[in-house]
N, C-alpha and C positions, 0 to 999 in steps of 0.2 A: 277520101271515099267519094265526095260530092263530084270531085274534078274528073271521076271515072263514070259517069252518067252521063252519055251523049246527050246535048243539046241538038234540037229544040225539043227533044223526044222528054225529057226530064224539064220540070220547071223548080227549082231546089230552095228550100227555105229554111233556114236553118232558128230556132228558139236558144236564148243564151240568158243565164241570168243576171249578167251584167256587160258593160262594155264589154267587149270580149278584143283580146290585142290581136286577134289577126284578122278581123275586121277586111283589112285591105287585101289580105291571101282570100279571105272569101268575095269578098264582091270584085277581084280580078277574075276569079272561076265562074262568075252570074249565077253566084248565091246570094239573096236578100237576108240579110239578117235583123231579126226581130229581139231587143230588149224585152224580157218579161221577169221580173223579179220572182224569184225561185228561192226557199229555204233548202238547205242542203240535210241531208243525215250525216251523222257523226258519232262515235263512238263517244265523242269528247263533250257529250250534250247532257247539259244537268236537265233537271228537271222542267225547268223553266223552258229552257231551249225545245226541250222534248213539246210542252203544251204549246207553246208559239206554233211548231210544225206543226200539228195535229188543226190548230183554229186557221191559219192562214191557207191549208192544205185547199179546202174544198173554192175557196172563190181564187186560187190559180189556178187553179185546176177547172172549174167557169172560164176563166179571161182565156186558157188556152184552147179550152173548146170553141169560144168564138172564135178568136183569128184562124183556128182550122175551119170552122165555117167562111167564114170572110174570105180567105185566101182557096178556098172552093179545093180543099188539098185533098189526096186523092187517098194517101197511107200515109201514119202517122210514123216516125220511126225515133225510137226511144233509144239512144249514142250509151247507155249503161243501165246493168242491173241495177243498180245505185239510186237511179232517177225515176221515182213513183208518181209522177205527171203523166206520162204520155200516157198508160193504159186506162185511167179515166176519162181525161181528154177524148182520147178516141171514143170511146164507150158512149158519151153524152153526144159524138158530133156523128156518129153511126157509123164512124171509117174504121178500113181493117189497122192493126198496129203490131208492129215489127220491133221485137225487143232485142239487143244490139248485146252480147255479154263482154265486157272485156277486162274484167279483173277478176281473181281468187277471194274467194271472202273465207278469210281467215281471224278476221277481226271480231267480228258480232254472231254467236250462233244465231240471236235473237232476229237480227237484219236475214241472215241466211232462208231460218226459217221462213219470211214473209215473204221472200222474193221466192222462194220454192213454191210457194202457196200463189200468187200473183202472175207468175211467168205463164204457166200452163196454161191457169184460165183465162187469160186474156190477152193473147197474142193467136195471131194470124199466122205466124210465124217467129221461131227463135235461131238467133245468127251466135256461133260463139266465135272468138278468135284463135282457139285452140280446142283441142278434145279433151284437157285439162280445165278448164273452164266450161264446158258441157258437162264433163263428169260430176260436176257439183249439185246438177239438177234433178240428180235421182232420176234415170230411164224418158226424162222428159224429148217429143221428138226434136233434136236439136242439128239445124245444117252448123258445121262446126269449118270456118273459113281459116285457112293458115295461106299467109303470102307474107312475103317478106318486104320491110316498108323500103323505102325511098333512100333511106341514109345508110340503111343497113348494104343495100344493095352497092351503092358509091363506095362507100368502105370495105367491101371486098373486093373490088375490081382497083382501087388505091391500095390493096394488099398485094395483089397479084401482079399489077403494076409494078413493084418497088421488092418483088420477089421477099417478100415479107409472109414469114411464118410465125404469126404467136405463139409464144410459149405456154401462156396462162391467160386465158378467157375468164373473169369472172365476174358475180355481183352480188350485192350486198344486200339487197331488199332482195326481203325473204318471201317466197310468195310457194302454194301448194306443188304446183308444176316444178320448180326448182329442187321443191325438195322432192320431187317422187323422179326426177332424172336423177339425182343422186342416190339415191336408193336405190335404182335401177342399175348402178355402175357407169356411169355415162361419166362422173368427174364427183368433183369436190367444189364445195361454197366455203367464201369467207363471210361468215355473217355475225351481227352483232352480238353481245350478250342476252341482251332482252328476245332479240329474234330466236335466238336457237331456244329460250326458255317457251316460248310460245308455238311448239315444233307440233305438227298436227299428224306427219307421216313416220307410225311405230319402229318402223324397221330401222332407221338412220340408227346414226352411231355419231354422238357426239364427243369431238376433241379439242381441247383448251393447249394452245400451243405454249411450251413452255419454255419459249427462246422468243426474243424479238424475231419479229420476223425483217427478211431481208428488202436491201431497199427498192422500191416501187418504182417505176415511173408512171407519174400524172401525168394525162391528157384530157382536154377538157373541149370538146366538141359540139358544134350547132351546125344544124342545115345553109347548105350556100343559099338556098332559096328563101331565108327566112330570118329576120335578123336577129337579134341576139336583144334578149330581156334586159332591164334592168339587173335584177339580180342576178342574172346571168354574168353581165359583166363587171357588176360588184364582186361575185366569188371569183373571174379570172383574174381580177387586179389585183385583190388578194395573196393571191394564190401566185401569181409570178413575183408580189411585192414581198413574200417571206422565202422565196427561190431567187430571188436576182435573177427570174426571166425576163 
C-alpha cells in the first residue's frame, strides 16, 4: 500500500512492534520504520496476559502519541481491526485516524463486540478489504477497497501463459466470506475439523468425506520480489525432503 502513495506528496512512516523482516522492502519504497513494542490481543490469553494488555495499554498508547507529535504526522492509519493503538494515539495527538479492516473475526464475539464499539467512534474514516469484512460492522459507513494483490496478479497471467486451467481452487482457513461464497453456490471448501465445528453461516451443509481423498499436488509459493522466511524454507525442505523433490 505505502509504495502506491506518490512521493514527495506522501511522507510514509510506518509503527511495528518489533523488528519487522521486511525492513529493507520498506525503506527501499522511503518508508521509515519505527520499533515500538506493542502487546498483541489473543484468543489464546489467560488472564495474566489479558491484565498485562490492559496496564501496558495506556503508556503505548503515550509513547505512540508522541512520535505522531514528533514526526508532525498528518493521519494516523491503523493496518487492522485487531490493532487498539492507533485510535487513542490519534485522539491524545488531535489527528484524524483511519482504521484499515482486513480480517473476519470469527474467533472472539467478545473482540468483535469492542471493535464494533471503537471503529465508528473514532475513526475519520473506515477502509475494508472486501464487503465481507464491512458487513461485520453493523451499517457502520464503510469505503470497502477490493483489488487484487501483486502475486495474485503474476499467477494468472503464468496461468494463461502456460494455457493452464485449474481444476480445483481451494483453502483451508476458514474465514466468514469463504463460507458465505459457498453458501451462495459459488464452490466448495476443504476445511478442517475444528474449522467446520466453528461454522458461523446457518445455511452451509456440512460433509465428512467417506473415502480418502484423491492425490493432490503441492505447490508451495513466495513473491519473486521478496525473499523467502526461515520457516518458509524450513517447510519447502521438508516438504520436498518426504517427496524426493
Amino acid at each position: 500500500m505505502v509504495r502506491s502513495l506518490p512521493r514527495p506528496e506522501f511522507e510514509c512512516h510506518v509503527v511495528v512492534p518489533a523488528e519487522p523482516p521486511l525492513r529493507g522492502d520498506f525503506e527501499a519504497a522511503g518508508v521509515e520504520v519505527h520499533v515500538l513494542p506493542m502487546r498483541r490481543i489473543s484468543r489464546s490469553h489467560g488472564l495474566r496476559d489479558w491484565v498485562g494488555y490492559a496496564l501496558a495499554w495506556p503508556f503505548t498508547v503515550i509513547r505512540l502519541a508522541r512520535l505522531v507529535r514528533r514526526l508532525n504526522v498528518d493521519v494516523v492509519h491503523t493496518n487492522s481491526f485487531h490493532s487498539w493503538y492507533g485510535w487513542a494515539a490519534a485522539l491524545l495527538a488531535h489527528r484524524p485516524h483511519v482504521w484499515h479492516g482486513r480480517e473476519i473475526v470469527v474467533q472472539s464475539n467478545a473482540a468483535l463486540a469492542v471493535e464494533r464499539f471503537l471503529i465508528p467512534r473514532f475513526s475519520a474514516r473506515v477502509l475494508s478489504m472486501s464487503h465481507a469484512i464491512a458487513d461485520q460492522l453493523d451499517g457502520v459507513d464503510v469505503v470497502a477497497w477490493n483489488r487484487r494483490w501483486r502475486t495474485q496478479v503474476e499467477l494468472e497471467k503464468a496461468w494463461r501463459r502456460r494455457a493452464i486451467s485449474p481444476r480445483v481452487v481451494y483453502r483451508t482457513d476458514d474465514n466468514l466470506a469463504l463460507q458465505r461464497l459457498v453458501a451462495a453456490g459459488y464452490g466448495h471448501a476443504c476445511l478442517d475439523r475444528l474449522g467446520a465445528a466453528g461454522a458461523v453461516e446457518p445455511s452451509l451443509t456440512w460433509l465428512e468425506p467417506k473415502e480418502i481423498l484423491v492425490p493432490r499436488t503441492i505447490a508451495l509459493c513466495y513473491p519473486r520480489h521478496r525473499d523467502a522466511s526461515a520457516e518458509a524454507l524450513t517447510l519447502m525442505g521438508a516438504v520436498r525432503a518426504q517427496f524426493g523433490a
